[in-house]
OpenMM code with the backbone's topology and positions (N, CA, C; nanometers):
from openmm import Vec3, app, unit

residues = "UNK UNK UNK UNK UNK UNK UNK UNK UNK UNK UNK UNK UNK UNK UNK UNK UNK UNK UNK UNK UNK UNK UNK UNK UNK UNK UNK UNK UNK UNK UNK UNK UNK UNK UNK UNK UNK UNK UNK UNK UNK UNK UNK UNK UNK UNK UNK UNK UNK UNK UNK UNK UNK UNK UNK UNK UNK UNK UNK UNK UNK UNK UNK UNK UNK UNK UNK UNK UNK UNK UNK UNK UNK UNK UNK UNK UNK UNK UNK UNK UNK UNK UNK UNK".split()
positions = [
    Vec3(-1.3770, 19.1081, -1.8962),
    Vec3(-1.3560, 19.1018, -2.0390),
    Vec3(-1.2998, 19.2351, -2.0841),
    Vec3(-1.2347, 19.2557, -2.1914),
    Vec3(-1.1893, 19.3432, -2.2070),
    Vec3(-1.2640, 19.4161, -2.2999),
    Vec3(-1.2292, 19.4557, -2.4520),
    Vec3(-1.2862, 19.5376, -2.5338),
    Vec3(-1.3904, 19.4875, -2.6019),
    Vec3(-1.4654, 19.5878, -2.6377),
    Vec3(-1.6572, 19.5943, -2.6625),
    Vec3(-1.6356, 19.4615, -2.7963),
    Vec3(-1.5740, 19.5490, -2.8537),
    Vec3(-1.5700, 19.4383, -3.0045),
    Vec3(-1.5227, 19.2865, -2.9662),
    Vec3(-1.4080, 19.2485, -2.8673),
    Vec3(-1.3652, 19.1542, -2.8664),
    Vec3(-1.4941, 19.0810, -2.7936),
    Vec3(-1.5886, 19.1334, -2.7183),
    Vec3(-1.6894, 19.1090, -2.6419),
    Vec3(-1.8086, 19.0500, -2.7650),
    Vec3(-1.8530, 19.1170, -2.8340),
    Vec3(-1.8972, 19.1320, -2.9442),
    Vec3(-1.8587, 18.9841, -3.0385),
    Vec3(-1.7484, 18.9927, -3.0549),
    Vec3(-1.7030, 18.9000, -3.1395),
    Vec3(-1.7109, 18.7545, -3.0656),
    Vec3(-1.6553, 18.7403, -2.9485),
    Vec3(-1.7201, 18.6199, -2.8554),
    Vec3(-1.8181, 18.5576, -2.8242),
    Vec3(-1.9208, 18.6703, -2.8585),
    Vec3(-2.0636, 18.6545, -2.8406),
    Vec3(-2.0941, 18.6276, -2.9597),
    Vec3(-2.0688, 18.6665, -3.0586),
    Vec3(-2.1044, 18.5765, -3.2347),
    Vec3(-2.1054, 18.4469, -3.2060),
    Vec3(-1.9800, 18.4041, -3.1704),
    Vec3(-1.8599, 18.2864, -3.2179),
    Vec3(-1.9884, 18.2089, -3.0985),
    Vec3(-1.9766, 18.1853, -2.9985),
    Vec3(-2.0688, 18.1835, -2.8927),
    Vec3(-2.2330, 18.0896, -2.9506),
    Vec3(-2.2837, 18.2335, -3.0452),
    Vec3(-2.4165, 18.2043, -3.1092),
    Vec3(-2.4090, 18.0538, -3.2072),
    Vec3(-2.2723, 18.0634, -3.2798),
    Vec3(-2.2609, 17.9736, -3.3918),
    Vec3(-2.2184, 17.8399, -3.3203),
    Vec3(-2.1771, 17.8556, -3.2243),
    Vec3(-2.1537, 17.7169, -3.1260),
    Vec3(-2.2589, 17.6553, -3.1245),
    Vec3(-2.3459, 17.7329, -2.9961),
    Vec3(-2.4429, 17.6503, -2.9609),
    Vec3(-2.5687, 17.5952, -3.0325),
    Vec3(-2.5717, 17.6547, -3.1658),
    Vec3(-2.6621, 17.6790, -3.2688),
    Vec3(-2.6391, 17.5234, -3.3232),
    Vec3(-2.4646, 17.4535, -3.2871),
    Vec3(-2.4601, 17.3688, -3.3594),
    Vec3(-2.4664, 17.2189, -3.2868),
    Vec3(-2.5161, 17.2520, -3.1451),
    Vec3(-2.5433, 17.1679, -3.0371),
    Vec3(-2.6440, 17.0276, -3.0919),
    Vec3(-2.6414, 16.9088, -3.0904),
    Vec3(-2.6858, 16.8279, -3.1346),
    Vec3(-2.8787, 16.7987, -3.0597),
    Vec3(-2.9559, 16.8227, -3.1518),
    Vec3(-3.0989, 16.8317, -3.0633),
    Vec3(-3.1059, 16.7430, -3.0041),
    Vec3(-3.0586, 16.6267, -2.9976),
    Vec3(-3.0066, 16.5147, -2.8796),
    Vec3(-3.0140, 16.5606, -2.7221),
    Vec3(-2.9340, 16.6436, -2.7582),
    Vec3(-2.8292, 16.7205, -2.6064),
    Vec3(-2.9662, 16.7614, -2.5633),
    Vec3(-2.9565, 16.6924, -2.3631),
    Vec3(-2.9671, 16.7684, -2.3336),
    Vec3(-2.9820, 16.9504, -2.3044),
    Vec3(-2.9124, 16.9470, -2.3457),
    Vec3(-2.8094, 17.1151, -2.3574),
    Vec3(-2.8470, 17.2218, -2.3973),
    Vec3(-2.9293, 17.1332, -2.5447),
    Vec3(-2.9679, 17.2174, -2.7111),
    Vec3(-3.1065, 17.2605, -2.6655),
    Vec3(-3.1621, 17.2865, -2.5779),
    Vec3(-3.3074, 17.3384, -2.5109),
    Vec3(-3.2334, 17.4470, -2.4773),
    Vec3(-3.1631, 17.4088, -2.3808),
    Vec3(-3.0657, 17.5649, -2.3106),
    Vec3(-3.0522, 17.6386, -2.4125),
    Vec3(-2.9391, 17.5671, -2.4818),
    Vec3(-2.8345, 17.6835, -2.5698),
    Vec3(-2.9437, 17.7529, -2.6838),
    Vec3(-3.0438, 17.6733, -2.7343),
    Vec3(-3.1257, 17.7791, -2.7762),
    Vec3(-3.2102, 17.9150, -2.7314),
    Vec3(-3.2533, 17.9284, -2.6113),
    Vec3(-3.2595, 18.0088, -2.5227),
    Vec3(-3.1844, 18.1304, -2.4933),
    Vec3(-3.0172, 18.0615, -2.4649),
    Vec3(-2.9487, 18.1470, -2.4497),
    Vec3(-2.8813, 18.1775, -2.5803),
    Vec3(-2.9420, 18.1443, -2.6927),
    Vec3(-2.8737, 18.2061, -2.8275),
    Vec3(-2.9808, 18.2818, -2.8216),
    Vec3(-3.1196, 18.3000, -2.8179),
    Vec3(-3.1788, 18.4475, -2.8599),
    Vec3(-3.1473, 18.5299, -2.7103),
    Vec3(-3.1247, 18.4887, -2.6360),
    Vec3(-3.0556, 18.6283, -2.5922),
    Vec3(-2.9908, 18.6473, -2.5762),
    Vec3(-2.8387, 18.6230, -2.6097),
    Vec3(-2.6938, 18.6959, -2.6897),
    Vec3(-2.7737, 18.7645, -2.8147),
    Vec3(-2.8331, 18.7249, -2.9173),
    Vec3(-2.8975, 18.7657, -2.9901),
    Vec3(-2.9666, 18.9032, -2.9476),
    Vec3(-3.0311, 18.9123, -2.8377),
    Vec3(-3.0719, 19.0556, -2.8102),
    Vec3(-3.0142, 19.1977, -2.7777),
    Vec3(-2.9119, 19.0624, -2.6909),
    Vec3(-2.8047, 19.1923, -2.5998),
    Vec3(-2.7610, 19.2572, -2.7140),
    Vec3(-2.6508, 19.1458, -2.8376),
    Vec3(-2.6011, 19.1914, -2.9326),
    Vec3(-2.6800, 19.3030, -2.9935),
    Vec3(-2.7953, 19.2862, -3.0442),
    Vec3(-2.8947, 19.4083, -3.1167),
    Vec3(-2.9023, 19.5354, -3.0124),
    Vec3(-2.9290, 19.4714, -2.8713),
    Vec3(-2.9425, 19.6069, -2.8182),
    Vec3(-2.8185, 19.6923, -2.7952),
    Vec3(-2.7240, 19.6383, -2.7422),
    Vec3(-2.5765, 19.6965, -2.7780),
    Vec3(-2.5517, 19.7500, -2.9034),
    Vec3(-2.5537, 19.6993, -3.0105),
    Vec3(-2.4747, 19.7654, -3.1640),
    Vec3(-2.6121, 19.8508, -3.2252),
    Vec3(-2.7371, 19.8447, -3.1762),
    Vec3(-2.8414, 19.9920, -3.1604),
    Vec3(-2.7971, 20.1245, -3.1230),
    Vec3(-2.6731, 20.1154, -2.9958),
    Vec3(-2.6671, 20.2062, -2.9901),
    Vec3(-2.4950, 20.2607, -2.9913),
    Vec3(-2.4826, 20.3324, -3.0924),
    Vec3(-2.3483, 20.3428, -3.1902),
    Vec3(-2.2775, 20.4823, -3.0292),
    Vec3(-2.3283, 20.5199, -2.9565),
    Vec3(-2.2212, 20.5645, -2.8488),
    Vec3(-2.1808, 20.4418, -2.7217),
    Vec3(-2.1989, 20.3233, -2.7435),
    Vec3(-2.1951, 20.2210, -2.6591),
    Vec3(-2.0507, 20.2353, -2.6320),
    Vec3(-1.9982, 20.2180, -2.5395),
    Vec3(-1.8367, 20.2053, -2.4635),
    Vec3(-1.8663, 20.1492, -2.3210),
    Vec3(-1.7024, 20.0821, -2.2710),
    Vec3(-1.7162, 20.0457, -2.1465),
    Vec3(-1.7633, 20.1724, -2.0546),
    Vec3(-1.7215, 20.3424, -2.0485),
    Vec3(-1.7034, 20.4106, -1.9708),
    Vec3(-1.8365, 20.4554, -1.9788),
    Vec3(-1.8913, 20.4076, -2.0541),
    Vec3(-2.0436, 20.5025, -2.0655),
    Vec3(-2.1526, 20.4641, -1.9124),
    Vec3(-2.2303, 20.5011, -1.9403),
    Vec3(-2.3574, 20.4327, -1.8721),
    Vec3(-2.4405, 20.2584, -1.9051),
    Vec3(-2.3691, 20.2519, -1.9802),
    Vec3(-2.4204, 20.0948, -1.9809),
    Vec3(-2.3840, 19.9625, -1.9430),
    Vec3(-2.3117, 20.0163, -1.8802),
    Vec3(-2.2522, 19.9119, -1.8070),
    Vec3(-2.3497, 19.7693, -1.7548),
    Vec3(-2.4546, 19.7874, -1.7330),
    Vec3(-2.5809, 19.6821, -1.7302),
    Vec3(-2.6073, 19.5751, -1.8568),
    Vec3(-2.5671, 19.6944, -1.9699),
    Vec3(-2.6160, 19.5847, -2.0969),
    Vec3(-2.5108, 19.4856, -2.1121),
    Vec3(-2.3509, 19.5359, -2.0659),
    Vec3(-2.2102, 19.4805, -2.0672),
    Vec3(-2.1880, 19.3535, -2.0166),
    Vec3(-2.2191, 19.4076, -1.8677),
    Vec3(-2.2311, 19.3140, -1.7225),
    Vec3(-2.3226, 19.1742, -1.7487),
    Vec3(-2.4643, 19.2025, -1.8570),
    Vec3(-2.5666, 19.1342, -1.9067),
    Vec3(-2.5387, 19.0467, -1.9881),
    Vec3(-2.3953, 19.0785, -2.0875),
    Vec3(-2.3042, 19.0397, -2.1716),
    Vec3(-2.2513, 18.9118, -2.1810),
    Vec3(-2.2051, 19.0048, -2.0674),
    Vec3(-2.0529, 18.9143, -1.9880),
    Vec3(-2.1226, 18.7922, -1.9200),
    Vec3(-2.2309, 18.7476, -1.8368),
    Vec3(-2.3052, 18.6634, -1.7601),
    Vec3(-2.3550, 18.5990, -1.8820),
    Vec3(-2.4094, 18.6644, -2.0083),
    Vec3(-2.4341, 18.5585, -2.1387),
    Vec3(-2.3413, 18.4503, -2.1668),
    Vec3(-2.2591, 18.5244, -2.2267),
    Vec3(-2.0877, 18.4934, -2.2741),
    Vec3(-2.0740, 18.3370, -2.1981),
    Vec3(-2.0421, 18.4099, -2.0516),
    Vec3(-2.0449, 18.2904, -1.9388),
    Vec3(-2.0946, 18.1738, -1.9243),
    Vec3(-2.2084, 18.2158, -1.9439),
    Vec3(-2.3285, 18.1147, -1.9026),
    Vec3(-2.3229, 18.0421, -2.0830),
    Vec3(-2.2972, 18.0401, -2.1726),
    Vec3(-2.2782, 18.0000, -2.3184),
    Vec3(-2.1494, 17.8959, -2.2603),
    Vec3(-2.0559, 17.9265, -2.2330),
    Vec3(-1.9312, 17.8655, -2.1961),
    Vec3(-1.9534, 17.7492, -2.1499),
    Vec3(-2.0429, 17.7532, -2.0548),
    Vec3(-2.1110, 17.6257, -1.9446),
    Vec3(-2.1407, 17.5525, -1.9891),
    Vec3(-2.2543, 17.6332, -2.0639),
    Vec3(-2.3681, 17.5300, -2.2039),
    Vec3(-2.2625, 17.4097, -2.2632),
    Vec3(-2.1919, 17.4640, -2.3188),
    Vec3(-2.0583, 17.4167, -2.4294),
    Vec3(-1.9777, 17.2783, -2.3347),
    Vec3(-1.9289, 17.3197, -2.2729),
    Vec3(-1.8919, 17.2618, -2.1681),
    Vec3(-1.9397, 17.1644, -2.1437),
    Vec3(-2.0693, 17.1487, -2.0528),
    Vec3(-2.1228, 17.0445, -2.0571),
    Vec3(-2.2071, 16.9663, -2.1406),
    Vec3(-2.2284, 17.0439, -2.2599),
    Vec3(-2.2640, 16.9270, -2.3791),
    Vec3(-2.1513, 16.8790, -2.4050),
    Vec3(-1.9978, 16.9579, -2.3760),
    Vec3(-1.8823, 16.8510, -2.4300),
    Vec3(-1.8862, 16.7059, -2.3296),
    Vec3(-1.8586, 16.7122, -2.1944),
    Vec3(-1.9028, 16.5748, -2.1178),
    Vec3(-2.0478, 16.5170, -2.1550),
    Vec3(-2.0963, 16.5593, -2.2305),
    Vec3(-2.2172, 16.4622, -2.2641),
    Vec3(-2.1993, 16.3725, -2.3655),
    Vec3(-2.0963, 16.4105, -2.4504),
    Vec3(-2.0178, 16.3314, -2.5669),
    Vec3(-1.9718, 16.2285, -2.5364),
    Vec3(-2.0253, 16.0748, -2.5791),
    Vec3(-1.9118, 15.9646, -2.5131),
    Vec3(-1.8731, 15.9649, -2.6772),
    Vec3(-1.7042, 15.8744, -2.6052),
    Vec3(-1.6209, 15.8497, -2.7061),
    Vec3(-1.6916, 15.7056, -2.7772),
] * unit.nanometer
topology = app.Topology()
chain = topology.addChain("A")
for resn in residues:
    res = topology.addResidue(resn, chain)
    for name in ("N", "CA", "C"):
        topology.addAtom(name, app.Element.getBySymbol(name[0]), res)
């Protein structure tokens, strides 16, 4: 992934997705789960205002990025759970 903010901003967009997962779904057990913790990373990341890729945190990033990911999936397969 590239820049913190664009990271940041994916991970919002991300939260408001799965937030809107139908309690039906399978899915919507997951994606709630993994919305409070994008929810954390996010807080613990924008806590700390020297955060950058080059820094030392690369853990909270990496932690991020496997959120992000793993949100994608979520999405994903609640979309094949949709019949027409």
């Amino acid at each position: 992934m590239g820049d913190l903010d664009q990271r940041i901003d994916l991970a919002m967009l991300l939260v408001i997705r799965l937030e809107r997962l139908s309690v039906d779904s399978y899915w919507a057990h997951r994606a709630s789960g993994l919305r409070g913790s994008l929810l954390r990373s996010l807080d613990q990341i924008e806590s700390c205002p020297e955060m950058n890729v080059q820094n030392d945190n690369r853990k909270e990033l990496e932690h991020l990025d496997q959120l992000i990911k793993n949100g994608f999936e979520i999405l994903e397969n609640a979309a094949r759970e949709i019949r027409p």
